[in-house]
C-alpha positions in Angstrom: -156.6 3.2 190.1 -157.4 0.5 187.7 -155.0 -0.3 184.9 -156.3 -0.6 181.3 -153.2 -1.9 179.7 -153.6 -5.1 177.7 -151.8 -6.5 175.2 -153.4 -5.1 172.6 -153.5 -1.7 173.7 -149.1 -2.1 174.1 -148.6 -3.8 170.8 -151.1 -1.2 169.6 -148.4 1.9 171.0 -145.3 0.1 169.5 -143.6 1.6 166.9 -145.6 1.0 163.6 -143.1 -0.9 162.1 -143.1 -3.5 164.4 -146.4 -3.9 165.0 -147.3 -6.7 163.4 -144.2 -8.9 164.6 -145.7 -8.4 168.0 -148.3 -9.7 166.9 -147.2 -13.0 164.9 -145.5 -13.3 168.8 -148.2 -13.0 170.6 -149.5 -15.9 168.6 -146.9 -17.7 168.6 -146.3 -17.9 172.3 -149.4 -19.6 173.2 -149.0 -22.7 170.2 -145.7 -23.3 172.2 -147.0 -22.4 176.0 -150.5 -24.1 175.1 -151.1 -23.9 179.3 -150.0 -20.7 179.8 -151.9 -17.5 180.1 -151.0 -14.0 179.3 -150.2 -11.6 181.7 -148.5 -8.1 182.1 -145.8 -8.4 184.9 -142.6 -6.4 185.8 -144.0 -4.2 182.9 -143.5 -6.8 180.3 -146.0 -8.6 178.6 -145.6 -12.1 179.1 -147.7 -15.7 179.6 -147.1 -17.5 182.8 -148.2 -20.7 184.3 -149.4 -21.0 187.6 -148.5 -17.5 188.7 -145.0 -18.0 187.3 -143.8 -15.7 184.3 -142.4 -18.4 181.8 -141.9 -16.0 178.7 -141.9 -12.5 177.9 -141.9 -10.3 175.2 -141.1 -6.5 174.4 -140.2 -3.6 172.3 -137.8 -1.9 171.7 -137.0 1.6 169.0 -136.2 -1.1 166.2 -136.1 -4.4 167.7 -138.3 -7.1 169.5 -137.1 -8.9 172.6 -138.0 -12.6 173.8 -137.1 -13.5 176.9 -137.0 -17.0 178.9 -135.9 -18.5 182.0 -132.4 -17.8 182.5 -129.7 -20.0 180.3 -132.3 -20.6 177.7 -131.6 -19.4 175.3 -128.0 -19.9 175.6 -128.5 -23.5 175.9 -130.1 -23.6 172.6 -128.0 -20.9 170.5 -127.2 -24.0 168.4 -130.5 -23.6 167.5 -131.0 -20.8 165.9 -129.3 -21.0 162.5 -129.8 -18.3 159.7 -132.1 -16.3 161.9 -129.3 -14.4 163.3 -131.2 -13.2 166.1 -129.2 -11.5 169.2 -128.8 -13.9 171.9 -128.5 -13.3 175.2 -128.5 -15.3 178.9 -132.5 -14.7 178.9 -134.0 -13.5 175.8 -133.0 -13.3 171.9 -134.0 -9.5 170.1 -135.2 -9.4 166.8 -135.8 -7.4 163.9 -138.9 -7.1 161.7 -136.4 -7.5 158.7 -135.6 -11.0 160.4 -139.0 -12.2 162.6 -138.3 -15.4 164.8 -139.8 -18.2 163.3 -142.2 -21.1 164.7 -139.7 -23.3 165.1 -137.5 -21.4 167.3 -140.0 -20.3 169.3 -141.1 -23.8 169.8 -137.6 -24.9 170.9 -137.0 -21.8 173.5 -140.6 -22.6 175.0 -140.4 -24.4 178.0 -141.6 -27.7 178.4 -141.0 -28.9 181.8 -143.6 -26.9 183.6 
């Protein structure tokens, strides 16, 4: 059996209201992973670099989740300032009321691979 899920066709079944955050993620990812390429692994959709999953990103009933190697995010909770976003060992949620900005994204991203 052939899979047909893509990206698009997951952001496209999220809830409508979070749509578009998706979206702005998905964008944003690859400006911070410029070497990465995206990929749907452990059911997650996500950008890896050779064949290892460096970020993901889901949804959730009224959040967004970004996750990263483990102590990533933790190591940089300094980091995220206003945003208020829910940390955790391995990925930050979101809401659409409160996207993750450019910035953050861009410090999360990992740079050492």
């Amino acid at each position: 059996m052939i899979r047909t899920d893509t990206h698009d066709t997951r952001i496209a079944a999220a809830p409508e209201q979070l749509r578009d955050i998706l979206g702005q993620l998905r964008e944003k990812l690859p400006r911070a992973l410029p070497n990465a390429e995206e990929v749907i692994k452990y059911d997650m959709l996500g950008f890896q670099i050779q064949n290892t999953v460096i970020a993901g990103y889901a949804v959730f009933s009224k959040r967004c989740g970004l996750c990263f190697d483990p102590g990533t995010v933790v190591a940089h909770e300094d980091k995220m300032g206003s945003l208020k976003p829910k940390p955790g060992k391995t990925s930050v949620t979101f809401s659409a009321n409160q996207p993750i900005t450019d910035d953050l994204v861009q410090k999360l991203a990992p740079t050492s691979r």
